[in-house]
C-alpha positions in Angstrom: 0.0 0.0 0.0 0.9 3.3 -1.2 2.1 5.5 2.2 3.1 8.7 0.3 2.9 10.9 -2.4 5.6 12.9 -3.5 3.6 16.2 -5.2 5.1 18.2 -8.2 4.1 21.1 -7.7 3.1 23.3 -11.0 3.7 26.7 -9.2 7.5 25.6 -8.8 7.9 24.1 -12.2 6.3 27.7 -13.2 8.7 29.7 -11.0 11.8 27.0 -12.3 11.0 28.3 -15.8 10.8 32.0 -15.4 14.4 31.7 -13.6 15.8 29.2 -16.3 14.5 31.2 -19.0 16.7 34.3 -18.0 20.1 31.8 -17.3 19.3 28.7 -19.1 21.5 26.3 -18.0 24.9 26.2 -20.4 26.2 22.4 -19.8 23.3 21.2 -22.0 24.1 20.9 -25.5 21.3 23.1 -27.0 21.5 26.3 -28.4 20.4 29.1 -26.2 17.3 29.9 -28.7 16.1 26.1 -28.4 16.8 25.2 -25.4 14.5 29.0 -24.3 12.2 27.8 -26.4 12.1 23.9 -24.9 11.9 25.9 -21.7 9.0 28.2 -22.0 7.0 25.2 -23.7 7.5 22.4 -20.5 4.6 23.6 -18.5 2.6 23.2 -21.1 3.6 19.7 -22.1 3.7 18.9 -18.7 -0.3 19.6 -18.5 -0.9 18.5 -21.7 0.8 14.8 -21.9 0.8 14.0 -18.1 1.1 10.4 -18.0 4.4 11.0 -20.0 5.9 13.4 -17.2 4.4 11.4 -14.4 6.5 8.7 -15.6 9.7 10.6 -16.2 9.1 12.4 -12.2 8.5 9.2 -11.0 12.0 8.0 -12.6 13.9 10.4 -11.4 12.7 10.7 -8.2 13.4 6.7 -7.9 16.9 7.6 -8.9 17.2 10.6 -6.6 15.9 8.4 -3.8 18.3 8.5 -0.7 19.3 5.4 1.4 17.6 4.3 4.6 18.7 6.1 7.7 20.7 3.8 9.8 18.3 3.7 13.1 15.3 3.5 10.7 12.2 1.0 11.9 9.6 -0.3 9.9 6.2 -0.4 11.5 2.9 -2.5 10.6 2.7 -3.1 6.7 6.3 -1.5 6.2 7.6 -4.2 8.6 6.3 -7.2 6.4 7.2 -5.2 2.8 10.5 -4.8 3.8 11.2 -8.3 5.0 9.9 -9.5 1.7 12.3 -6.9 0.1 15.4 -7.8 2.3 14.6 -11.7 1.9 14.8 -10.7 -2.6 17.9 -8.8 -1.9 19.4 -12.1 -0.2 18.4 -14.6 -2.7 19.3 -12.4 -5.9 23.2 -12.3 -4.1 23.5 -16.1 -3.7 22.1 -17.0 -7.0 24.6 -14.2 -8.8 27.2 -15.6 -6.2 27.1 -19.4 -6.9 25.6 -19.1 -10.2 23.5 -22.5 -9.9 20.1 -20.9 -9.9 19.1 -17.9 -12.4 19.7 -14.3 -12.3 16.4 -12.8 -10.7 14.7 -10.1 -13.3 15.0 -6.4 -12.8 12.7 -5.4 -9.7 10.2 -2.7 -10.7 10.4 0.4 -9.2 7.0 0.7 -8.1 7.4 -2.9 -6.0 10.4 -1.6 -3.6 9.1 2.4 -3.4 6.1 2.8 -1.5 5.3 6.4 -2.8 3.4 7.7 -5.8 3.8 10.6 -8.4 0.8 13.1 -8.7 0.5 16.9 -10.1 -0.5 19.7 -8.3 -1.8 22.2 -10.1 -0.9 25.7 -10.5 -2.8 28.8 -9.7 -2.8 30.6 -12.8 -4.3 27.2 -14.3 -7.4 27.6 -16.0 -11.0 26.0 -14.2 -12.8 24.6 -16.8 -17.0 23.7 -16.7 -17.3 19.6 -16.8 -18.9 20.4 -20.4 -16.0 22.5 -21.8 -13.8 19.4 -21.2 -13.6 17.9 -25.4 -11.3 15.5 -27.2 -8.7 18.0 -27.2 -8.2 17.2 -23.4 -7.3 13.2 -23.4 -4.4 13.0 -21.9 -4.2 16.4 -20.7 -4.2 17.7 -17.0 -7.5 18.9 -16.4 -9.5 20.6 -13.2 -13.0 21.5 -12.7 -15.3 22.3 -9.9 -18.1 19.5 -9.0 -20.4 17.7 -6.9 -19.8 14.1 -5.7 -23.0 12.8 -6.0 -21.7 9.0 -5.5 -18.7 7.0 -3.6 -17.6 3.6 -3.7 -16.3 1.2 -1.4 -12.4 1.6 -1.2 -10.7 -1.7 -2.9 -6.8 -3.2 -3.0 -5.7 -2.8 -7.0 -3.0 -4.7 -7.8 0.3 -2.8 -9.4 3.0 -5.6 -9.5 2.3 -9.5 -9.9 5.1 -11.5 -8.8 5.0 -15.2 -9.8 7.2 -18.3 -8.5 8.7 -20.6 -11.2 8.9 -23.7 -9.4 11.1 -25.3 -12.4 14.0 -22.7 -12.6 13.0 -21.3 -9.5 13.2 -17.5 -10.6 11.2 -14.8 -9.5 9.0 -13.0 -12.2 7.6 -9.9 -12.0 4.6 -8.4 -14.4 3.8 -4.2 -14.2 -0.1 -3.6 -14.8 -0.7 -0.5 -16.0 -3.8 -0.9 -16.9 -7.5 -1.8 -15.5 -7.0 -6.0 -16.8 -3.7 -7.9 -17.3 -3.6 -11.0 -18.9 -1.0 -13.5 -16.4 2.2 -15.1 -18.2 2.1 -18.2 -19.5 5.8 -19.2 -19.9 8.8 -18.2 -17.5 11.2 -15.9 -19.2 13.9 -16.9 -17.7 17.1 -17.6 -19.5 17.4 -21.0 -17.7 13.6 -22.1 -18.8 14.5 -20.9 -22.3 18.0 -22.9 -22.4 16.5 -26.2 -21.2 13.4 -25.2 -24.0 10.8 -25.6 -20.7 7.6 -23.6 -20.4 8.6 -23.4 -16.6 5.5 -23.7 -14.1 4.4 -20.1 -12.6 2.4 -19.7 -9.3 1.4 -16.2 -8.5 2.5 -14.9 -4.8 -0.1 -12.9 -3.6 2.2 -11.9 -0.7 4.8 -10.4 -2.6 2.7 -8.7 -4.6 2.2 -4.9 -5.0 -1.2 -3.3 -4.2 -2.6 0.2 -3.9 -6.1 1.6 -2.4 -8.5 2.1 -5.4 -11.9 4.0 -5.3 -14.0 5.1 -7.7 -16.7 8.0 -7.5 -18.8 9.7 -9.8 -19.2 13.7 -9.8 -21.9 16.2 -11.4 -21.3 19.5 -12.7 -21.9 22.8 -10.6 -25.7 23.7 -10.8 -24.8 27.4 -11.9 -22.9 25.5 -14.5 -25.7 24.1 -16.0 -27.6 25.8 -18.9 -31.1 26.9 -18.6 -33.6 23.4 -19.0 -30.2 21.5 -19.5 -28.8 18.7 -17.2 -26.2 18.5 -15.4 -23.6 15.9 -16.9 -21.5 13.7 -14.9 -18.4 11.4 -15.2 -16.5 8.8 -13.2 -12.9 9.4 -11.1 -10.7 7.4 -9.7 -8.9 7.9 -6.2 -5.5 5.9 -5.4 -3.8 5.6 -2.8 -3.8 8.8 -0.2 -6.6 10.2 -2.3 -8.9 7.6 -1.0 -11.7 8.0 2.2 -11.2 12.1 1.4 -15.0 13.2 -0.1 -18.5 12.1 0.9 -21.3 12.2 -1.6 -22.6 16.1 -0.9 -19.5 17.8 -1.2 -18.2 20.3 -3.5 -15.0 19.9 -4.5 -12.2 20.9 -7.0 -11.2 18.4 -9.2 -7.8 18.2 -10.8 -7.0 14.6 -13.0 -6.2 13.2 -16.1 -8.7 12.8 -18.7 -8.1 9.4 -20.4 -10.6 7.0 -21.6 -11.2 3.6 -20.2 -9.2 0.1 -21.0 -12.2 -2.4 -21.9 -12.0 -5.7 -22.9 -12.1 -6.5 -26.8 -15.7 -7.9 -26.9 -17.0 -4.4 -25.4 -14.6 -2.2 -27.5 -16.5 -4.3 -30.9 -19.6 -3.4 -29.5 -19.3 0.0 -28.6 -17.5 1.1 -32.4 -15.0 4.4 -32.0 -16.9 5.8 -28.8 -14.7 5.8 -25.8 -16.0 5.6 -22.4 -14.1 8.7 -20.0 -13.0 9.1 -16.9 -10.6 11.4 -14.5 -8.0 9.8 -12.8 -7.4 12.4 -9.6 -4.1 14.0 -9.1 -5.3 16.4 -6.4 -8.8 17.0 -4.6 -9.3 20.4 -2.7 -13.1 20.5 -0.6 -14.8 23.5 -0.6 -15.7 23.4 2.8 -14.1 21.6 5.5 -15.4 19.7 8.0 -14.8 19.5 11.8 -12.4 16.6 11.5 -10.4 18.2 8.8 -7.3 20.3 9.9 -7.6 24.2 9.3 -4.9 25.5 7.4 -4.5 28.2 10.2 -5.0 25.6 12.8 -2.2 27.0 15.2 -3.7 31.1 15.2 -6.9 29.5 15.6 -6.2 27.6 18.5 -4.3 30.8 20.2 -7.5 33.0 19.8 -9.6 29.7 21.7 -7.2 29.9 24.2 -6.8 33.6 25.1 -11.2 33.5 24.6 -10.9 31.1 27.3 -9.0 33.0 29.5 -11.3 35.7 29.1 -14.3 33.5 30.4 -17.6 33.5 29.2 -16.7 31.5 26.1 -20.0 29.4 26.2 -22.3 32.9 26.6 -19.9 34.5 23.9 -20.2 31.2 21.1 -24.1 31.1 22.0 -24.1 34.9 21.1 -22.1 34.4 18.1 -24.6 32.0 16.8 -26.2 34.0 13.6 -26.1 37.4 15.5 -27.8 39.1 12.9 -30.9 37.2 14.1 -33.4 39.6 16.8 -33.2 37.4 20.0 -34.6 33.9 20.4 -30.9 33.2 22.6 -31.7 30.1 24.1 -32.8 28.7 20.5 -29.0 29.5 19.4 -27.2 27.4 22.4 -26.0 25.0 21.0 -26.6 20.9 22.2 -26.6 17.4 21.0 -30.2 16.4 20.1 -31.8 13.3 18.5 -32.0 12.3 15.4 -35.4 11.3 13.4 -37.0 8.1 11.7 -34.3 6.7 9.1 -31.9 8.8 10.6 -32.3 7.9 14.1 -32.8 4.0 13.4 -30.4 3.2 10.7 -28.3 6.5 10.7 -28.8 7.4 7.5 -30.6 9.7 5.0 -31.6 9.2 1.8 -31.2 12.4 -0.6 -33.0 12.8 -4.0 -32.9 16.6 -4.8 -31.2 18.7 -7.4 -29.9 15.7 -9.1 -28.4 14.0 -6.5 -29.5 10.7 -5.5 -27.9 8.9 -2.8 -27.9 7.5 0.7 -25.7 9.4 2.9 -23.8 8.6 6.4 -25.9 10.7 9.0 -24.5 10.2 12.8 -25.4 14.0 13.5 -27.3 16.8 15.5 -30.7 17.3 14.0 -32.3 21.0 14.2 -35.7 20.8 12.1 -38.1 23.6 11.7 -41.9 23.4 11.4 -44.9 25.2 10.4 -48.2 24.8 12.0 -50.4 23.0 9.6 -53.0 25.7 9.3 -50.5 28.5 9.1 -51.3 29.8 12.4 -50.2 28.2 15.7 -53.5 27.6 18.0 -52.6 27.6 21.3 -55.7 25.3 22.4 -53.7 22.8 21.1 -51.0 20.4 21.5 -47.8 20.8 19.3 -48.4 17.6 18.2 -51.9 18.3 16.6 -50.3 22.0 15.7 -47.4 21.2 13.8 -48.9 17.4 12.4 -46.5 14.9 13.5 -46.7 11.9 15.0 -45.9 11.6 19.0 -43.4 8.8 18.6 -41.6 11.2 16.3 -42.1 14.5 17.8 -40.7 13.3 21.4 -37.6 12.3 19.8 -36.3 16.1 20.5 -34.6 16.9 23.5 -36.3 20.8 23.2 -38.9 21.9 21.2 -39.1 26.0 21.1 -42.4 27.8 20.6 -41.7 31.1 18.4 -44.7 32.9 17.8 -44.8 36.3 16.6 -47.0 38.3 18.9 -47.8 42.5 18.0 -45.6 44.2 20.8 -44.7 47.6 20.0 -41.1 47.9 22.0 -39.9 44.7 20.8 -41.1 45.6 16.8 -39.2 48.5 17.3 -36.2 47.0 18.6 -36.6 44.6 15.7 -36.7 46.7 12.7 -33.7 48.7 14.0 -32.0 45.8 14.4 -32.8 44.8 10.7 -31.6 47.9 9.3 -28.3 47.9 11.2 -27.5 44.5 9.8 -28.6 45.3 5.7 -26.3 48.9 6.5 -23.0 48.3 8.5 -23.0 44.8 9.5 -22.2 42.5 6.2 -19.3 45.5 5.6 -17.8 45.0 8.7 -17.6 41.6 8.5 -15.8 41.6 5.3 -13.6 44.1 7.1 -12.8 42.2 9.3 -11.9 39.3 7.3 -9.4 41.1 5.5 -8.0 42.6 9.2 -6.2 39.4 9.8 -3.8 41.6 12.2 -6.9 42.9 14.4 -6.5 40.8 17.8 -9.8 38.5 18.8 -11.5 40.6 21.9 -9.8 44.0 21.4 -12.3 47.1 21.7 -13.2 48.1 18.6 -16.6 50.4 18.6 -16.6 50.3 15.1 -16.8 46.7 15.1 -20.2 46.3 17.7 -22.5 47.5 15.0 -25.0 45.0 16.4 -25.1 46.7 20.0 -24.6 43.5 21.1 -21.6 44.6 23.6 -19.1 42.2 22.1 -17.7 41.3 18.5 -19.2 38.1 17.4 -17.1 35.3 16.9 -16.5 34.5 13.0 -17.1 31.1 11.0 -13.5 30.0 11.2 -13.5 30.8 15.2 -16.6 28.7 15.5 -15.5 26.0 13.4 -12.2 25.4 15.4 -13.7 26.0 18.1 -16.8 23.3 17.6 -14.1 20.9 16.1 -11.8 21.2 19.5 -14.7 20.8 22.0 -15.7 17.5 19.8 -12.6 16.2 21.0 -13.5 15.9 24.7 -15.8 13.1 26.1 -17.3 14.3 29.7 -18.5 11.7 32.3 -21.1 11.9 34.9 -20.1 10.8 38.7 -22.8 9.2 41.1 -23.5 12.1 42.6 -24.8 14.5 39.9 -26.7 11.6 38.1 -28.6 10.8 41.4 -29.1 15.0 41.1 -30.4 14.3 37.7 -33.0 11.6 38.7 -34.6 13.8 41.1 -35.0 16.6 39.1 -36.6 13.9 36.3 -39.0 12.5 39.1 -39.6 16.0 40.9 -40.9 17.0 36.7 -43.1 14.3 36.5 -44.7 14.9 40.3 -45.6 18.3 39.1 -46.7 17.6 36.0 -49.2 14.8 37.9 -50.2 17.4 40.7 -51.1 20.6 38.1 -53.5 18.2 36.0 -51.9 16.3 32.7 -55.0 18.2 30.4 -53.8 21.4 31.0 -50.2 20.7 29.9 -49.0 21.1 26.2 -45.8 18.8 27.0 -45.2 16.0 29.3 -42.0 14.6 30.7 -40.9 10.9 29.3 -38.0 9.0 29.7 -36.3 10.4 27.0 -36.4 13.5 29.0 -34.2 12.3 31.2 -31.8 11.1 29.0 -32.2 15.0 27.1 -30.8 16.3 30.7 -27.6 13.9 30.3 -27.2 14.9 26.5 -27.4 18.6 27.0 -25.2 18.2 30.2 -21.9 16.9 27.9 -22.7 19.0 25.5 -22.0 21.8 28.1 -18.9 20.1 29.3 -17.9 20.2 25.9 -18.7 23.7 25.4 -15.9 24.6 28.5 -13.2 21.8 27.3 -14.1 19.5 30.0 -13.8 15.8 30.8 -16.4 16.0 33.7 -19.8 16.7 34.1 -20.2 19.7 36.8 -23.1 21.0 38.8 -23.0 24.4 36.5 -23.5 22.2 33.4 -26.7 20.4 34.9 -28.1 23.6 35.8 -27.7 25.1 32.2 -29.0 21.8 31.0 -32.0 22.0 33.1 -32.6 26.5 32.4 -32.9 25.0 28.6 -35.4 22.4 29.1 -37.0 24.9 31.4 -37.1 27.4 28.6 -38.4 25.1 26.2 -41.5 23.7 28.3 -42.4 28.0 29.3 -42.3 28.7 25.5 -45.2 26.1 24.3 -46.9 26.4 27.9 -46.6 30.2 28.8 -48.5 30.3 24.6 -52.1 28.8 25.6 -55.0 30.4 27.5 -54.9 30.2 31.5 -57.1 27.4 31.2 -59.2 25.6 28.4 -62.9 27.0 27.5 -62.1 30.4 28.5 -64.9 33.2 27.8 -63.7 35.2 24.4 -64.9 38.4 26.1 -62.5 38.1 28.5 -59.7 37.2 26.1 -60.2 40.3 24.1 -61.1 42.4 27.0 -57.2 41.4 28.4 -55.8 41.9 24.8 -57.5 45.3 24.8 -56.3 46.6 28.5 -52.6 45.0 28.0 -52.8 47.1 24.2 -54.0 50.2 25.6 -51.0 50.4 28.4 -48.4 50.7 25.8 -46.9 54.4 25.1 -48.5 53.9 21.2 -52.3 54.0 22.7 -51.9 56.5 25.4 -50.0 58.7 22.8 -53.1 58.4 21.1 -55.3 58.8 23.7 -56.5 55.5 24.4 -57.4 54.4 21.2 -55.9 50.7 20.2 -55.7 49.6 16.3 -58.0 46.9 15.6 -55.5 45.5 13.2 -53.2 45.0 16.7 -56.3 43.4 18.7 -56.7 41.3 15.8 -53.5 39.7 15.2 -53.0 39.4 19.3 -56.3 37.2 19.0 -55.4 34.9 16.1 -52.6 33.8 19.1 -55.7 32.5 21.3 -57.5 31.2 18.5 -60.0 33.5 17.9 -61.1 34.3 14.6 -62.1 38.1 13.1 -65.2 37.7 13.6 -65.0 36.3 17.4 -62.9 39.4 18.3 -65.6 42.0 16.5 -68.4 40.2 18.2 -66.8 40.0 22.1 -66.2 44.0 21.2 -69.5 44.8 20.4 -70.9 42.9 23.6 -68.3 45.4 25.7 -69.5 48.4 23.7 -73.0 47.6 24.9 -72.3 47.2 28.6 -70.0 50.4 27.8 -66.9 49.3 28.9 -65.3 49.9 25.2 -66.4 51.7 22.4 -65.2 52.0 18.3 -64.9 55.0 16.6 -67.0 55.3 13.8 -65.0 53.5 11.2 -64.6 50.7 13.9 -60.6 50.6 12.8 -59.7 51.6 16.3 -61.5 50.7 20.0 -60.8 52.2 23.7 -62.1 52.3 27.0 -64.4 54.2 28.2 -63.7 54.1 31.3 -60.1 53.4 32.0 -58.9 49.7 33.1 -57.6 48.9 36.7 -53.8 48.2 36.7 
């Protein structure tokens, strides 16, 4: 198996030419003229005929390869590969030495090096569309950006065949270059040929030479697709170190060789002069990394977690930093390991079949779903069950649910749309501003950089990333003591719950409750780079489930049945407190009443009719338009 690669880099071979274009190097017999022009044309050919220069790279760096360090110690596959290669070495000296057996044949380079050749490409190299790619390009170095829409299982593909003659007793080996190699059926050896024997070959699958090999199939960009076109794909294959790198889902830069496939003779009849085509990858480069991958600033990254830590507060600050161009809803933004759903829950996958993609993906993951009610409006004489239409089974599968329901209050509005108009005017400029301030240290006091008001500068998407992927790392435990904490708070839930009355409540407390407390617990560990489970983190677990329960319970009437007079008589009296209707002298828009009352589920209708009962006991009364209402008499605080 392939442990290396050793990367030519295109930038350098660029930079090489530039400098041996001005000085071109006199020992080579070539005159100045031809050997410029040979010069300024090898990038070129390089890209161009690839498999040609791989071979000639991987040549000379098999010739340029130094000795083994003295001290050196093979490990795991190594160990075995180099006794192999140490027992050959032995053999091929006693058979030249005594001269009874026959000379062993030239070891390939690619059985005693355990490194590869690949390109990388060069920056100034031009990204082509998956359909611009023509017959022009066989052979040629090409790179793209694309989808992987589909990954194979990774498989040993054999390089180098070695086979035994047990007449002579030589060792022959056979290069496959190719996808299909057809096995000798005579041993070459000058002692077979001498004796005019066919020899006897046994292959030795232990001597053998193998590599990883992994196929995957990609789809072009969708803004690279035409209006009512399709989007094309093709198939790549991954050796060696390039193998396990991409899921289906991600979007990738592509660099390979575009070469059609080997296929038997019977399918080559069949299919005429068409060639089937694939990439064979030189370098892959994801678009966006994932937690496990390493950040190519890993080490400033983990300095600014480290001096946020010191600060404290890194848990409120993160939280904070969580979209913080949203108005409110804080709790919603902490985050916290919750359960997964159906397929995803049960066999920990997902099956995808959208925007051409079709494919089952790997799916051992937070899940943090969003619903609408199934009428459009949320009625609080209901459960959330029967509000957003799913089943129970499924629904309690959620560590939180969070009731967001937008309800007409005139200070918080307010506060809102400000806060909407600060983010479309300074907010998206400073943040590219401060993307391009590399030098501006994490946490210093910049005014100009709290254009939010939030009293702190959000941390960015790389920050959150690193600082997700270190807190991943840790794996907090839970002594007696706090889990004997966390029963009683799970039984104490359910007593109340049985005392208050279960009709009244809009969520109960079930087992999986109780193992929501432990979840939420580690994932506050987590969140302050511990290995233990503290008292603070069972609090904070148990202030989120508390937050969650008040949102869907603190939404619904007092009690069920509840007179509608009263209802709009209380929306009325809490309306008519607010600045906006004693401004206007006690008068309250009906638009405001209305929407308030949609909340308790009372229709148009319902609200006009509970008004007009008021008006005639004259308690309220409408002005003549009936767009606004106020009290007549004023309402007791």
């Amino acid at each position: 198996d392939k442990v290396g690669t050793v990367f030519i880099d295109l930038n350098d071979v660029e930079q090489f030419c530039k400098k041996e274009m001005l000085e071109p190097d006199t020992e080579i017999s070539q005159s100045r003229i031809e050997l410029q022009q040979s010069i300024e044309m090898l990038l070129t050919d390089i890209e161009q005929n690839a498999y040609r220069y791989q071979r000639f790279f991987y040549e000379a760096c098999d010739l340029e390869q130094p000795m083994r360090d003295a001290g050196y110690q093979a490990e795991g596959a190594a160990l075995a590969r180099d006794a192999v290669q140490s027992w050959r070495e032995r053999m091929q000296q006693q058979q030249e030495t005594s001269g009874a057996a026959p000379k062993t044949l030239g070891l390939p380079p690619r059985l005693k090096n355990n490194w590869d050749v690949r390109f990388k490409p060069r920056a100034t190299g031009r990204q082509m569309k998956l359909r611009e790619i023509k017959a022009d390009s066989v052979g040629s170095l090409v790179q793209l950006d694309c989808i992987v829409v589909r990954v194979s299982q990774v498989k040993p593909k054999v390089e180098v065949v070695t086979y035994h003659c047990e007449v002579c007793g030589g060792e022959v080996f056979q290069s496959v270059e190719g996808e299909r190699y057809t096995p000798p059926k005579e041993c070459p050896s000058q002692l077979c040929r001498d004796n005019k024997q066919s020899g006897k070959l046994r292959c030795n699958i232990r001597t053998c030479a193998f590599t990883r090999h992994q196929e995957m199939k990609v789809q072009e960009m969708s803004e690279h697709v035409p209006v009512g076109g399709v989007p094309r794909s093709i198939s790549v294959i991954m050796e060696g170190d390039l193998t396990r790198q991409v899921l289906p889902g991600d979007a990738i830069t592509l660099t390979g060789v575009y070469t059609p496939h080997q296929l038997p003779y019977h399918v080559k009849r069949q299919m005429g002069t068409n060639q089937e085509m694939y990439i064979e990858a030189h370098s892959i480069l994801k678009h966006k990394k994932g937690y496990n991958d390493n950040a190519e600033d890993e080490d400033v990254l983990e300095h600014k977690i480290s001096e946020a830590r010191t600060k404290g507060s890194l848990y409120e600050t993160a939280s904070k930093s969580i979209a913080p161009e949203i108005f409110g809803h804080a709790d919603v933004k902490k985050e916290a390991d919750r359960t997964a759903i159906h397929e995803v829950m049960e066999q920990q996958t997902v099956s995808i079949a959208k925007a051409g993609i079709t494919t089952t993906l790997n799916c051992r993951t937070t899940v943090l779903a969003a619903a609408n009610p199934v009428y459009g409006r949320y009625n609080p004489y209901k459960s959330p069950v029967e509000n957003i239409d799913l089943p129970a089974a499924l629904l309690s599968r959620f560590d939180m649910i969070f009731l967001l329901l937008d309800t007409v209050d005139c200070d918080k509005d307010k506060q809102l749309a400000l806060h909407v108009a600060k983010v479309h005017s300074n907010y998206e400029k400073q943040e590219k501003a401060g993307e391009a301030d590399e030098g501006r240290q994490l946490g210093a006091k910049d005014d100009e950089a709290d254009v939010l008001g939030l009293g702190f500068k959000p941390f960015d998407h790389k920050f959150m990333r690193a600082y997700i992927q270190r807190a991943r790392n840790f794996e907090p435990l839970l002594d007696d003591a706090l889990m004997q904490d966390m029963a009683d708070a799970y039984v104490s839930m359910r007593d109340d719950e049985k005392r208050e009355g279960m009709d009244s409540k809009k969520s109960y407390t079930t087992p999986r409750t109780l193992l929501a407390i432990m979840r939420l617990s580690q994932a506050h560990a987590r969140a302050r780079f511990s290995n233990k489970v503290e008292k603070q983190d069972f609090e904070e677990a148990m202030r989120l489930i508390k937050a969650s329960k008040e949102s869907i319970e603190l939404s619904a009437p007092a009690k069920r049945g509840q007179n509608p007079l009263d209802l709009v008589y209380e929306i009325v009296a809490d309306l008519s407190r607010r600045e906006q209707a004693i401004a206007a002298d006690g008068w309250v828009d009906m638009a405001h009443v209305v929407s308030m009352a949609g909340h308790k589920a009372l229709t148009r209708d319902m609200v006009f009719e509970a008004i007009e009962n008021w008006e005639s006991l004259s308690v309220l009364n409408f002005n003549p338009e009936k767009t606004m209402v106020k009290f007549l008499v004023p309402p007791m605080v």
